[in-house]
N, C-alpha and C positions, 0 to 999 in steps of 0.2 A: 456738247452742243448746248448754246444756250436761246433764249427765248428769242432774243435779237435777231441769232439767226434762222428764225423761221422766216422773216420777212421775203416775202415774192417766191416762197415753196406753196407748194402744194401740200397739204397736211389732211391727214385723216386721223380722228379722237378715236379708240378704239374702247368703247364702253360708254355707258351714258348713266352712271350712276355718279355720286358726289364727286367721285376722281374725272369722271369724263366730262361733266359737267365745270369743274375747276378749270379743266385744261380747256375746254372750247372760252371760256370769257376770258382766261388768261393768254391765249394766242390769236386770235381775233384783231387785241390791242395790237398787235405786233407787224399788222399787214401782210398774210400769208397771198398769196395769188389765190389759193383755194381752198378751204373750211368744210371738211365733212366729218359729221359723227356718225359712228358706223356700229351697229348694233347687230348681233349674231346669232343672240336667242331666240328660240322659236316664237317669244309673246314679244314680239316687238313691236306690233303695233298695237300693244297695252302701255307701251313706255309715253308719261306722258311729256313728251319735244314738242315744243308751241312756245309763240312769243316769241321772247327776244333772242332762244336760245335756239328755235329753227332760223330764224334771219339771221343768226351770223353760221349757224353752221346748218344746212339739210339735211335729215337723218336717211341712213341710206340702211336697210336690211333685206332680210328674205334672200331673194337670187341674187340682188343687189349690194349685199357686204360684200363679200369679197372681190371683186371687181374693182370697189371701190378703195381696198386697202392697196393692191398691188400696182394700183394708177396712180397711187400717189408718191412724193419724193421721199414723203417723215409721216411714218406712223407712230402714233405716240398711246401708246398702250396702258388703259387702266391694270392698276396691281392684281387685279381679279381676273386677268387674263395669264393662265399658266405658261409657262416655259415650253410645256411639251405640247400647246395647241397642236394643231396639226396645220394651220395655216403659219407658224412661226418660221418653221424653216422653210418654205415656201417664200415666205418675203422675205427671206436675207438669203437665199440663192437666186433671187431676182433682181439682189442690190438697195432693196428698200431699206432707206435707214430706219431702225425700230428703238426708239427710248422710252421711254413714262417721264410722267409730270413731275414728279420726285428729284429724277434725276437732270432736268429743265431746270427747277427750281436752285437745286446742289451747287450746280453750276456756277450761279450767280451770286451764293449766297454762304457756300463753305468757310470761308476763313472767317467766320460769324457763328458759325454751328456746333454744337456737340452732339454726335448722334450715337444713340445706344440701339444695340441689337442684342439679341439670343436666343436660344431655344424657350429658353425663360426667365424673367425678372426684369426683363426689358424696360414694362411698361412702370411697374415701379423702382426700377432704377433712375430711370428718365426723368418721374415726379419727385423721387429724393435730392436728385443731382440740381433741378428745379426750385426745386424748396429751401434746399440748403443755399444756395448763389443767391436769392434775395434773401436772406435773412445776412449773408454775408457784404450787403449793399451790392448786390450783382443784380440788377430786375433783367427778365428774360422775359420770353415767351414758348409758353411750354407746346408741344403738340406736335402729329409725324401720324403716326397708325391708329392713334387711337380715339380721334375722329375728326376732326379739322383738314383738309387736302393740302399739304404746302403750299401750293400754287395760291391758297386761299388764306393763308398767315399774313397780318399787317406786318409792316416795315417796323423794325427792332432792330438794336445792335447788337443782341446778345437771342441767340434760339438755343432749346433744348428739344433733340426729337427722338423720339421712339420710332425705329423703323423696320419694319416687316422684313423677312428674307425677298420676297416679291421686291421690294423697292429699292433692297439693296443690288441687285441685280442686273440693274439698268445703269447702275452710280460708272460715272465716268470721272467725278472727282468726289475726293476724299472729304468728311466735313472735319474742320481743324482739329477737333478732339473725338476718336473713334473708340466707340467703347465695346465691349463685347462680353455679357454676363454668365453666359454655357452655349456647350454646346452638345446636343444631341438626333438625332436623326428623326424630323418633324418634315410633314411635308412634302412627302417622298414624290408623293403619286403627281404632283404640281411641281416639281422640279425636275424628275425624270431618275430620280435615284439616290443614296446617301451622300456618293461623292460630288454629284452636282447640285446637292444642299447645301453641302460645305463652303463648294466654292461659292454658291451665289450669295448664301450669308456672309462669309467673309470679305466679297468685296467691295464692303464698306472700309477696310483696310488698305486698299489695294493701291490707293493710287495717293499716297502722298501725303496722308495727315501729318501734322505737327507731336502728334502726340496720340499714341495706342496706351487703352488702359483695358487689363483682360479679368477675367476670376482667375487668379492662380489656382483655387479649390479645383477647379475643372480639370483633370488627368486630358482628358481629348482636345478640349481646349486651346488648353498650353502646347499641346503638342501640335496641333494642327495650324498654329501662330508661330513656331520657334524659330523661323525661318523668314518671318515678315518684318518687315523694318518701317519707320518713318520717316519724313524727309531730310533727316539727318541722323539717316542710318541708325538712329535705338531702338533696341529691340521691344516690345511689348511691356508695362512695367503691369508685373502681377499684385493683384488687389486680394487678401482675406485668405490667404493660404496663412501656415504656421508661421514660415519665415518671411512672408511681407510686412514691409512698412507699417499697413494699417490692414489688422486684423484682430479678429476678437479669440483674447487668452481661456485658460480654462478657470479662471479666477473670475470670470462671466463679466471682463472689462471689456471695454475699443481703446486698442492702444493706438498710438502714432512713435513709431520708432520705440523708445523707451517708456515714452510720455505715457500714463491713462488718460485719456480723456472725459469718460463717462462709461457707467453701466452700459452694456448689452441692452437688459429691458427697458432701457429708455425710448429705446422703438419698440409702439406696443406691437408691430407685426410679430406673429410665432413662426418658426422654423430658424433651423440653422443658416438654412437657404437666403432668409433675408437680410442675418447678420450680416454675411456676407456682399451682399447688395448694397448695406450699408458702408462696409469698407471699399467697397468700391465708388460708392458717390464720392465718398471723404478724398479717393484716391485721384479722383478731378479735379476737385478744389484745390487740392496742394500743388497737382502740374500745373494748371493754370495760375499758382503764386499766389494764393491766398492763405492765410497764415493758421493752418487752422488751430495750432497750439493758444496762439495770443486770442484765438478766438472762441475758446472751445467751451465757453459757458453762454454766447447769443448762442453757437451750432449744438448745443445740448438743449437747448431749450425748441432750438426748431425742429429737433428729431423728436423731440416730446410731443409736440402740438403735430406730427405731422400721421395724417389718416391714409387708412387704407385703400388700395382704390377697390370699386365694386368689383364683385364676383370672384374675388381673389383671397381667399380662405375668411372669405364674410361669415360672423358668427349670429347668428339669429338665435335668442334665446328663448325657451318654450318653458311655460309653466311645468312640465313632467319631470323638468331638472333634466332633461337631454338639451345639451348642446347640437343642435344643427348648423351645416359648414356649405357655406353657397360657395364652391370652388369649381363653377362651369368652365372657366376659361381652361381648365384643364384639358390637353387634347392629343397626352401621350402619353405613357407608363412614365416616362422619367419625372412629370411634373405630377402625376397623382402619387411617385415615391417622396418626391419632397412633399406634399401636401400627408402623408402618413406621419412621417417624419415629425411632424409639427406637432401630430397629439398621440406623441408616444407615452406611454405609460398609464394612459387614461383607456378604459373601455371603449372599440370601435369597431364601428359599421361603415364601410363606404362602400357608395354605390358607382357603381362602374360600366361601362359603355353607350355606344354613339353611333356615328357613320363610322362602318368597318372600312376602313385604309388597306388593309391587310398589312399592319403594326405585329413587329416583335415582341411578344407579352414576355416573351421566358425571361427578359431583367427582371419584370415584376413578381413571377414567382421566386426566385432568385432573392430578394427584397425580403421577399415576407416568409421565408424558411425559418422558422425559430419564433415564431410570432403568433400570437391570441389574439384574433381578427376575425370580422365576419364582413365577408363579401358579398355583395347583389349583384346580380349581374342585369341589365338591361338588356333592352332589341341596340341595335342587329352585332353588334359586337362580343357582347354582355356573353352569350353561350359559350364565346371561342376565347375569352379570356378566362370562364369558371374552367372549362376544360384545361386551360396552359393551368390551371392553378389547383388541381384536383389531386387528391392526395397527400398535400402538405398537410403535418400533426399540426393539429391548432387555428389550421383556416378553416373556417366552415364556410359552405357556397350555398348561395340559394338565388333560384332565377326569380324573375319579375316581368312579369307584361307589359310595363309601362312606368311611367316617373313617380304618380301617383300613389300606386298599386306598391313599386317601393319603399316608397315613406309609410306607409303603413304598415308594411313588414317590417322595417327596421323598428317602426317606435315597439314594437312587439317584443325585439330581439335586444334591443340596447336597453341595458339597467340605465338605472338614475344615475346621474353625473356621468352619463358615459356620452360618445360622441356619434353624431349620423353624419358622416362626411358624403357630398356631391362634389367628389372626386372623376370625371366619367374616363378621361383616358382616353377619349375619341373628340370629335366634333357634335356641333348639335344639329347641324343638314341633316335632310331627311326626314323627321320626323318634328322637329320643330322649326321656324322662321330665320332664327339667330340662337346665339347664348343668350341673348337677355330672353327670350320667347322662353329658352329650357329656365331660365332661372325665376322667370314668371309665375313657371307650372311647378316649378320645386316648393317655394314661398305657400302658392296655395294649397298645395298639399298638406304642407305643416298647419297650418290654419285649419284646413278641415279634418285635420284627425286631430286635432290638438284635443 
């Protein structure tokens, strides 16, 4: 479905935040017969709808949302509205067609697009992939999840986007180049289970790209792709495993077939995890014909100059000689394992939990068997993960009341040169605003005990 044909439907925005906001100016243009945004939380009428945005659309909540979703032809659903709502399958056994703005925008604009998912390295894969294509005279425009609304991206010939499992969900069409960097069981509770995690991440695959590029490193990955094809029937080409094309040797090179191209650390990101991400951007430029050999000293120099993004194993350095590790976005064992992963060998602390999901911790004890580590645990998760982890020779656990309260126990417990990772494993709902709210209170922590 695309935006044209909303014209002379009835349409209801299902959210009124930047995604519902995007999608009421971006169909309005389009001449629906009817424009409603339709808001379901209980503080709705704290939402401030006024001006131009109640004159093309009336906000309808309270008794009044759903009434208003099921009267209409096309509900078009912000990404913040899960799968398992409980009015979801209520509208699609009543016929209502249900999409998001994402997948409006896809529509119109896939065979222009490169869009990256995964459990993780999404969002810096997407900026790598970005980074690299204009340095390679490819100018794009970067953006998807991580915070610009599609529907609200100027007119470009070339997009790179990072897109949530929520948005891939709704994808009715493929964008030309589908990427995919891990996968593991995130999100459970907002999809309705692992195996319809899966599916609703993967089908950004689903319908037709030109070209699949996956992590080969990924065992589940691979395997849950091996069976998926593109529109000319190829199968998935794997990126940063031993035997792909482009992946990095233990000679600490990025090779391309035989070719070196450059050092590993010439991305200052740490983990193996990101190497990895790096063979996989490299692994786009080459499908799409870019030559990366004849190029491989502009693209060495762009992996040089290319920055981390925030909250994503951010090193804050502190007069004590402890290294502090802003790593909020973290929001499952599998992403605080790669985030340990990265300062192996050096003294650590990470602090750990968030909104309990009711997440599988035993990978992470599993992880850190064999290992000289010391753990915090935090509310309301932090108990039930020191618990999955109790026992193991060389973990030591100690709880914490607050974010606070554990920066000051860690700077206690971690020597000099050692490291305080905000690793949490969970989400920051609940107890803080956002990630950037939790990484607010981390940074001042450091500060006041410094």
């Amino acid at each position: 479905m695309r935006l044209a044909d909303l014209r002379g439907r009835s349409v209801a925005v299902w959210g009124t935040g930047r995604e519902g906001r995007a999608a009421v100016t971006a169909i309005a243009a389009h001449g629906p017969s009817r424009l409603l945004a339709v808001d379901d939380s209980a503080n709705f009428l704290s939402v401030p709808w006024e001006g131009e945005l109640s004159a093309l659309a009336p906000l309808a909540g309270g008794d009044h949302a759903f009434p208003a979703l099921v009267a209409a032809d096309v509900v078009v659903r912000s990404p913040g509205i899960p799968q398992t709502h409980p009015w979801m399958a209520e509208l699609r056994s009543r016929g209502v067609t249900v999409t998001g703005g994402s997948a409006l925008w896809m529509a119109d604009n896939a065979r222009k697009t490169i869009g990256v998912t995964g459990s993780k390295g999404k969002s810096t894969t997407a900026a790598l992939i970005s980074h690299l294509l204009a340095a390679a005279g490819r100018p794009n425009i970067f953006g998807g999840n991580i915070g610009v609304p599609l529907l609200d991206l100027p007119t470009a010939d070339q997009y790179v986007l990072e897109l949530s499992s929520y948005q891939c969900s709704d994808l009715t069409d493929s964008p030309r180049v589908a990427v995919v960097t891990s996968l593991f069981p995130e999100h459970l509770d907002a999809h309705g289970g692992e195996r319809e995690y899966y599916r609703d991440k993967l089908n950004l695959l689903a319908h037709s790209p030109e070209l699949i590029i996956v992590n080969g490193a990924d065992e589940r990955l691979v395997t849950e792709t091996l069976n998926m094809r593109d529109v000319n029937n190829w199968p998935a080409i794997p990126a940063g495993s031993g035997d792909s094309r482009f992946r990095v040797e233990d000679d600490g090179l990025v090779y391309c077939s035989d070719d070196a191209l450059f050092p590993r650390d010439t991305l200052a990101l740490r983990g193996r995890h990101n190497g990895r991400n790096l063979c996989v951007a490299l692994a786009v430029l080459d499908g799409m014909g870019i030559d990366v050999i004849a190029l491989k000293e502009e693209l060495r120099a762009a992996v040089a100059s290319f920055q981390g993004l925030p909250h994503r194993l951010a090193e804050i350095e502190d007069p004590s000689g402890i290294t502090f590790v802003d790593d909020t976005l973290s929001t499952s064992p599998y992403s605080a394992m790669h985030a340990i992963d990265a300062y192996e060998g050096r003294a650590l602390t990470v602090l750990v939990g968030g909104t309990d999901r009711g997440l599988d911790y035993s990978p992470l004890r599993h992880h850190l068997q064999g290992r000289e580590i010391t753990v915090i645990g935090l509310p309301d998760s932090g108990p039930r993960i020191l618990e999955e982890l109790s026992g193991l020779p060389g973990v030591r656990t100690e709880p914490a009341e607050d974010l606070p309260s554990a920066v000051a126990l860690a700077r206690k417990l971690t020597p000099r040169g050692g490291v305080v990772l905000l690793s949490p494993a969970a989400p920051s709902y609940g107890r803080f605003r956002n990630f950037e709210h939790r990484s607010e209170v981390f940074a001042q922590a450091i500060r006041e005990t410094a």
